[in-house]
C-alpha positions in Angstrom: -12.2 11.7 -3.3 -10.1 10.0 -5.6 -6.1 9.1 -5.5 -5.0 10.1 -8.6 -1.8 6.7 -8.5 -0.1 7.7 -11.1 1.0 11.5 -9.5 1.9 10.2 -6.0 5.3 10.0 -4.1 6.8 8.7 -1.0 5.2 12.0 1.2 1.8 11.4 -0.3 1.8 8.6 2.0 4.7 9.2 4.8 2.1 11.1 7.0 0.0 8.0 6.9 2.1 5.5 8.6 0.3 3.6 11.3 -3.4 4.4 9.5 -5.7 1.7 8.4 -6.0 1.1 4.6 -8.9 -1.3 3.5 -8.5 -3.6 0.7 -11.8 -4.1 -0.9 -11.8 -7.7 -2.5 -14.7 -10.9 -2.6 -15.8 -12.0 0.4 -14.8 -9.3 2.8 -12.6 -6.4 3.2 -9.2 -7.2 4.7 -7.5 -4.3 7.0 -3.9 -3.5 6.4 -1.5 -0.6 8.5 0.8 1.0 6.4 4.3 0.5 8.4 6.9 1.7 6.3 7.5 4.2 3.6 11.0 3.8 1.7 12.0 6.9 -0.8 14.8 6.2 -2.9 13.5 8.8 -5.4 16.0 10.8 -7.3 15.7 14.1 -9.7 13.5 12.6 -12.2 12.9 8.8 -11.1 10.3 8.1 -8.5 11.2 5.1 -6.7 9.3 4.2 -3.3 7.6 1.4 -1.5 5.4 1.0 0.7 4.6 -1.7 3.0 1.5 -3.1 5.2 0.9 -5.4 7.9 -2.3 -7.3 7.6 -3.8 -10.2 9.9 -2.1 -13.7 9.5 -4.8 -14.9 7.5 -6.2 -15.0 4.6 -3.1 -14.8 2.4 -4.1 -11.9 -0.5 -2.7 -12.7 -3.5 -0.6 -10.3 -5.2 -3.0 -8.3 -8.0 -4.5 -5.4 -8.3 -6.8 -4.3 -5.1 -9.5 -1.4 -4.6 -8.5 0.2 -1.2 -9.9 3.1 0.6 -8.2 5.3 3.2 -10.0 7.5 5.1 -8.1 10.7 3.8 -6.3 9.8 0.9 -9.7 8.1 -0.5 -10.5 5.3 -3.0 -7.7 4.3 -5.5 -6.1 0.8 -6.8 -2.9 -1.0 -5.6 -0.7 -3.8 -6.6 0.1 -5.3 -3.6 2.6 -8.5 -3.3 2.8 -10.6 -0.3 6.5 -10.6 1.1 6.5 -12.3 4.7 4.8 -13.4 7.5 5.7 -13.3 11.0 3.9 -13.2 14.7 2.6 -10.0 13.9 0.7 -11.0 10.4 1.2 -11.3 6.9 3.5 -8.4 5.3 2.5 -6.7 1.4 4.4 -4.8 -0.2 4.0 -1.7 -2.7 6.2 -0.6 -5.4 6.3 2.5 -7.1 8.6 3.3 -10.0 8.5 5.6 -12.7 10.4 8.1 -14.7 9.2 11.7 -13.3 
């Protein structure tokens, strides 16, 4: 199964809070838990972001990643490194368009 990006919104991914979300990138795959969902969406402007909690290191770079999920499937993110704290490293997902 394939994410079709460009057609989600914020409840394609509420009901996956607290799953795991692999980012596939060179050496390794890196495991982030989507903790948040924030809709600001309006009639006719999607506006939501998402943000993951990953392990304190290794920093990802913001680009483009492949990342699976085991029920919303294979697609590609931009994800941007925000924080860190004790828990790990925070990236976050931004979704804007005109609906």
């Amino acid at each position: 199964m394939t994410l079709e990006i460009l057609s989600v919104v914020a409840s394609t991914f509420a009901e996956h809070v607290n799953s795991a979300f692999r980012l596939l990138h060179q050496p390794a795959t890196t495991e982030l838990e989507l903790v948040d969902v924030s809709d600001g969406s309006t009639d006719g402007h999607v506006n939501f972001t998402l943000l993951f909690r990953g392990p304190g290191e290794p920093l990802l770079p913001q680009q483009i990643y492949p990342v699976e999920h085991d029920r919303l499937g294979r697609f590609d993110l931009f994800i941007v490194p925000v924080r860190r704290d004790a828990r790990g490293l925070y990236y976050e997902a931004v979704f804007n368009r005109v609906s």
